[in-house]
C-alpha positions in Angstrom: 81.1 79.8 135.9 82.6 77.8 133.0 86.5 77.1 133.4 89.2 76.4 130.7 92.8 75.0 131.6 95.5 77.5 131.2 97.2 75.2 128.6 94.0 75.3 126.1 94.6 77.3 122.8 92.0 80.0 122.8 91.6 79.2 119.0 90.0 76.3 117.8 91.4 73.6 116.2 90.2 71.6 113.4 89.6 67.9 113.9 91.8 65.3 111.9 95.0 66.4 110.1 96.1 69.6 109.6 98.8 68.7 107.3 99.2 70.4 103.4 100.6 68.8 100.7 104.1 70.2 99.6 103.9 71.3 95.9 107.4 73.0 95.9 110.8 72.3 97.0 110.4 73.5 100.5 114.3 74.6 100.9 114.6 76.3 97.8 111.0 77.8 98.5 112.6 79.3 102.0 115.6 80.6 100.7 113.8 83.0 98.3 111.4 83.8 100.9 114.2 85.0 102.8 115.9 86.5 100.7 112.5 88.3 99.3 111.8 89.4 103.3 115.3 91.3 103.6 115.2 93.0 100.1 111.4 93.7 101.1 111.4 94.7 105.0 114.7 96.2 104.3 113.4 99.0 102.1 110.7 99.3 103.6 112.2 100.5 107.2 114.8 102.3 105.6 111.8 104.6 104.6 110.9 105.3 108.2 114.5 107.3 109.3 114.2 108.8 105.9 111.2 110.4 106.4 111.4 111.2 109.9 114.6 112.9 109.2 113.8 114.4 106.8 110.3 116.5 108.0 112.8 117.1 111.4 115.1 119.0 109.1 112.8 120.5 106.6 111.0 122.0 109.7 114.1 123.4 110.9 115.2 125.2 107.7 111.7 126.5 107.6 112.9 128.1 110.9 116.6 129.1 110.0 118.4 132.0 108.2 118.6 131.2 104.3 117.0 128.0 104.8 119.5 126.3 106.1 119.5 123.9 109.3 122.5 124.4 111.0 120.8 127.9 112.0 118.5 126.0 114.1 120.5 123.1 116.2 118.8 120.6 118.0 120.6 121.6 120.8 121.2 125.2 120.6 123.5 126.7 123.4 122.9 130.2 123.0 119.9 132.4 124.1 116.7 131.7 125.1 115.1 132.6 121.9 117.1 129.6 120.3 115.9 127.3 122.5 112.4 128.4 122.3 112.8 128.2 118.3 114.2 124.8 118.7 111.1 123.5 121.3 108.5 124.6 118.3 110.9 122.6 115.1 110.3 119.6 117.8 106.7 120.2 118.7 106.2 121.0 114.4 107.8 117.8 113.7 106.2 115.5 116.0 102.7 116.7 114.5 103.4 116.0 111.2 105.4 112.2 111.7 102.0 111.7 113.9 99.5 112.5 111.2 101.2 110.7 108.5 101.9 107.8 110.5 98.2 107.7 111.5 97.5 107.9 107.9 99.5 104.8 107.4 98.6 102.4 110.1 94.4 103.5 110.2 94.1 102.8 106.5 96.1 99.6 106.4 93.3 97.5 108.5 90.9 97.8 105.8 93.1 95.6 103.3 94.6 93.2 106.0 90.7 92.5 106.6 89.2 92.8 103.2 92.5 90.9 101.0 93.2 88.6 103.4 90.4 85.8 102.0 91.5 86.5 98.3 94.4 84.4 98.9 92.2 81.5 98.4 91.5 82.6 95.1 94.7 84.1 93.6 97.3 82.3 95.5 99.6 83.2 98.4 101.5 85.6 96.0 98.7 88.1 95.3 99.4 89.8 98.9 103.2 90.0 97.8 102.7 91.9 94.5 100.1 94.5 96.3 102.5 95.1 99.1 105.5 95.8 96.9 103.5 97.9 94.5 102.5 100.0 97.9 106.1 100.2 99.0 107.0 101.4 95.8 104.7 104.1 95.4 105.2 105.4 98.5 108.9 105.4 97.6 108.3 107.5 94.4 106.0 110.1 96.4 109.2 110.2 98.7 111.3 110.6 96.4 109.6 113.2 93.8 109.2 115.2 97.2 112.8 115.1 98.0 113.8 116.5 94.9 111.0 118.5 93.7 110.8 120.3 97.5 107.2 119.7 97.9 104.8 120.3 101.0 105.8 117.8 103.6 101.8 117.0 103.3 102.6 115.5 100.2 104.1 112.6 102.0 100.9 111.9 103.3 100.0 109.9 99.9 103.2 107.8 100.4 101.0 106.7 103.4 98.0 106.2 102.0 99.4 104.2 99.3 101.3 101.9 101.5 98.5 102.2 104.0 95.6 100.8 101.2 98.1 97.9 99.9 98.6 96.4 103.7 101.4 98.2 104.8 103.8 95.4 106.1 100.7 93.3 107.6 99.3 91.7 104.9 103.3 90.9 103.4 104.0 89.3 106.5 101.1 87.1 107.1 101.5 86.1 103.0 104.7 84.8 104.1 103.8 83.0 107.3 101.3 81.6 105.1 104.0 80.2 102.8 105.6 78.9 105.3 102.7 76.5 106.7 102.2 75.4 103.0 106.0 74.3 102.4 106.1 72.6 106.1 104.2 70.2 108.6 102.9 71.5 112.1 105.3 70.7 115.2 109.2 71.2 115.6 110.2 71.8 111.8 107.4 74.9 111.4 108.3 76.5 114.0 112.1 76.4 113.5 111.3 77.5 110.0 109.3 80.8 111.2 111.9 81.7 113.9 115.0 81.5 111.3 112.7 84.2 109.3 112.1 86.3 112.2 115.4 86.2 113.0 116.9 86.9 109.7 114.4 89.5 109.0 115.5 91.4 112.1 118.9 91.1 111.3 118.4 92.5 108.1 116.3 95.7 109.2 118.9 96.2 112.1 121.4 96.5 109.7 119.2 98.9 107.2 118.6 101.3 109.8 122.2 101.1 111.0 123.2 101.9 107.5 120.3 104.5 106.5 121.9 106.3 109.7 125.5 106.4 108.2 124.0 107.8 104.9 121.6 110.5 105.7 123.7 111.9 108.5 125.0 114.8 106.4 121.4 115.4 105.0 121.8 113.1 101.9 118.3 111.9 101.5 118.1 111.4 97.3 120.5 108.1 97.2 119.2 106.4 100.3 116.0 106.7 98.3 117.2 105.5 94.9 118.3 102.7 96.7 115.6 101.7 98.5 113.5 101.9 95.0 116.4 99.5 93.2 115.7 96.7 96.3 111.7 96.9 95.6 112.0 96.8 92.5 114.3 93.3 92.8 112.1 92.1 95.3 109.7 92.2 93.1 111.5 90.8 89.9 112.1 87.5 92.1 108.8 87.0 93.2 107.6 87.4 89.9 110.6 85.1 88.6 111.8 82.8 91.0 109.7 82.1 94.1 106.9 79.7 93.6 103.7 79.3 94.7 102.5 77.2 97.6 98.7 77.1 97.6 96.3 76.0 94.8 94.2 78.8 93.3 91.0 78.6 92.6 89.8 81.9 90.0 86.5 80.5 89.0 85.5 80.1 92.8 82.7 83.0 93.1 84.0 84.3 96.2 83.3 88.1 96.9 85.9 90.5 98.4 84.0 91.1 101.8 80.7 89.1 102.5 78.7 89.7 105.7 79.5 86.0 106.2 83.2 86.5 106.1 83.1 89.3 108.7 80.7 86.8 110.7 83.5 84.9 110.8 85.5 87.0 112.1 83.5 87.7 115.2 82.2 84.2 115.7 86.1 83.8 117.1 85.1 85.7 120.1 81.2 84.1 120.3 81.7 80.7 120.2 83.0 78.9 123.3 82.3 79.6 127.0 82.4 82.9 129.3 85.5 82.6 129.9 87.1 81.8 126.8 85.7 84.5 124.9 86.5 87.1 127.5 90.1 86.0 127.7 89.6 86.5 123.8 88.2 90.0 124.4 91.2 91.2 127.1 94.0 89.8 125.0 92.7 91.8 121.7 92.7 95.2 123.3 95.9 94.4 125.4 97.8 93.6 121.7 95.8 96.7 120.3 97.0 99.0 123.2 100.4 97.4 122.7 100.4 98.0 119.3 99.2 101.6 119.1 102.3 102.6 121.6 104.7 100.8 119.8 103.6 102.3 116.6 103.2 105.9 118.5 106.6 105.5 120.1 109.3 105.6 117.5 108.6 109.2 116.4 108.6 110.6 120.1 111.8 108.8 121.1 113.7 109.9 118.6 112.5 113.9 118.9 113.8 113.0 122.7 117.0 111.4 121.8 118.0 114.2 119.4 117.2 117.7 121.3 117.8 118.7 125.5 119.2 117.3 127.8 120.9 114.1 125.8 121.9 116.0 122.4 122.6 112.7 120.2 123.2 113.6 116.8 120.9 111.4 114.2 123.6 108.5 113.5 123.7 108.0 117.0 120.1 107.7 117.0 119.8 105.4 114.1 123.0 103.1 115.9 120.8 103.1 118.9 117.8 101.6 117.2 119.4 98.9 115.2 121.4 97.6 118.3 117.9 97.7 120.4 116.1 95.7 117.7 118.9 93.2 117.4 119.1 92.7 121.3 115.2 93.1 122.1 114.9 90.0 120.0 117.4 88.1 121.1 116.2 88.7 124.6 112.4 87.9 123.5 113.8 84.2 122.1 116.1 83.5 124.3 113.8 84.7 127.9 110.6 83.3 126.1 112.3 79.9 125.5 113.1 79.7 129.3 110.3 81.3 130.9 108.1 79.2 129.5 109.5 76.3 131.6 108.5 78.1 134.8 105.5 80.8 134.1 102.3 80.5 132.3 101.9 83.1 129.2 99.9 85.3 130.9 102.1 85.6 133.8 105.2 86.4 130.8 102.5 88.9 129.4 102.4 90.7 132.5 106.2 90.6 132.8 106.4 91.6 129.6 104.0 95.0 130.2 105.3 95.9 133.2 109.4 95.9 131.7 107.6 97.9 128.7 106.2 100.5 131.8 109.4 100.9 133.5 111.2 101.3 130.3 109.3 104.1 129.2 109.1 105.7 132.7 112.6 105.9 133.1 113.5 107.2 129.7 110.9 109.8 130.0 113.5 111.3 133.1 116.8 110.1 131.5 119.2 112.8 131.2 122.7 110.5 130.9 123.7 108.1 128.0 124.0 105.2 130.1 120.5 106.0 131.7 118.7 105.7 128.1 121.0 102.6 127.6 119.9 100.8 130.6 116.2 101.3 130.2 116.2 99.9 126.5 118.5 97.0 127.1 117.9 95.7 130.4 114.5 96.5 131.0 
């Protein structure tokens, strides 16, 4: 059987220099991508405690007195009728944030695969101005159904429009894109990328931490208004301001998506040896699998949090999840950096899956704070 050495990149990698010419100032170039990235991803996961908060509370006026939620508490103390009442607003809700999420995620694959090769012909900023116009849309269908009252399935074309534009996929691989055309492989790329990752999860740790101040008395409209106003920037500055990094090429007759392109695609997992190419296989439905919970898991965790036996009340939730993301990633750069002296990647995978595992066990029987707390931090 063929062998490859554990320190091979699956990937292969093109003979002579990989190096692109720098046709912008590459500082000035990463400051407005920055900046872009936390107006952008800002807004963008603002939108996500909006809407789940909002389809949790809609469904429980739908099952209150005079439409009003504080009929049906997420933690009603009183008869067993009001705790039946509040099992079906959880069950309700968790239906709903599953099909529209669904709607979201499914439909973005088909732009990440289909725009991703028009790059080459419209520049690096093409994949900004379609994410932003998704984003937006789906901000005005949340909005107009905020205020108008509309069917909570009316959010589903939020989804679809954020869904068909890339959803945050295509937005961040435009930028990691940018960043290899402003920058030379080795030391100074990949300081570049982890500054962006890490200011990027700053910035959407303190957006959630702030949506979960604002909406905690119900107030839905402004958060929204807001989040419109940063999209709209975001946009302004990208039209204005930021640059672009690769050369364009609008007379090259390239198609959309060409049988050739999609061969493509798949000759990364044909070409090479046995071995390779099954490592290829496992590792694409280990980060699909991954994925899918990840994606799955927000929702359910914070139906959990809010209703028996823990009780938290939304802004605790929303403190919870920025203080996870901030310290999830500062564990992930920190461990990575010094596991890698000692383990081989797939050995940290495997560590990785298995804290994931006993994470998710243990909250699934957590019925104390510090319980919940010590299966999202420490494990």
């Amino acid at each position: 059987m063929d062998t490859i050495e554990e320190d091979k990149p699956l990937l292969p990698v093109p003979d002579g220099s990989t190096e692109k010419p720098v046709i912008v100032r590459p500082m000035y170039q990463f400051i407005m991508l920055e900046i872009i990235g936390i107006l952008h991803f800002g807004s963008l996961m603002a939108m996500f405690p909006i809407q789940q908060f909002y389809v949790i509370d809609e469904i429980a006026k739908k099952y209150g007195e005079d439409g009003e939620k504080s009929n049906v508490d997420y933690c009603p103390k009183g008869p067993v009728f009001s705790n039946s009442t509040s099992n079906i607003v959880q069950a309700e809700s968790a239906n709903i944030l599953m099909y529209l999420g669904f709607v979201g995620t499914f439909i973005a694959v088909i732009p990440i695969l289909v725009f991703g090769s028009l790059t080459d012909r419209y520049g690096r900023k093409f994949p900004f101005y379609l994410s932003m116009v998704g984003i937006l849309l789906k901000e005005i269908v949340m909005t107009v159904t905020v205020y108008k009252g509309l069917s909570l399935w009316f959010l589903a074309l939020g989804e679809f429009f954020l869904g068909i534009t890339g959803h945050f996929g295509l937005f961040l691989a435009a930028m990691m894109g940018m960043i290899a055309d402003i920058t030379t492989p080795g030391k100074d790329r990949a300081i570049k990328i982890t500054i962006l990752e890490g200011t990027l999860a700053i910035a959407v740790a303190f957006s959630i931490l702030g949506i979960g101040f604002w909406i905690k008395d119900g107030n839905y409209r402004h958060p929204l208004i807001m989040c419109i106003a940063c999209t709209v920037l975001s946009l302004i500055l990208t039209l204005t301001l930021l640059s672009e990094t690769a050369k364009t090429n609008k007379k090259k007759n390239n198609r959309i998506c060409t049988k050739s392109v999609m061969c493509a695609c798949f000759d990364v997992y044909r070409n090479g040896n046995r071995n390779r190419n099954k490592k290829m296989l496992v590792g694409q439905i280990i980060f699909c699998i991954n994925v899918g919970a990840l994606l799955g898991k927000s929702n359910v965790v914070s139906l959990f949090l809010l209703h028996k036996p823990l009780c938290w009340s939304e802004l605790d939730v929303q403190m919870f999840t920025s203080f996870q993301l901030l310290v999830n990633w500062g564990s992930i750069l920190i461990g990575i950096r010094i596991l890698h002296k000692y383990l081989a990647d797939y050995t940290i995978i495997i560590v990785g899956t298995v804290s994931a595992i006993a994470s998710s066990v243990t909250l699934a029987f957590s019925s104390e704070d510090w319980i919940v707390y010590l299966c999202k931090y420490f494990l």
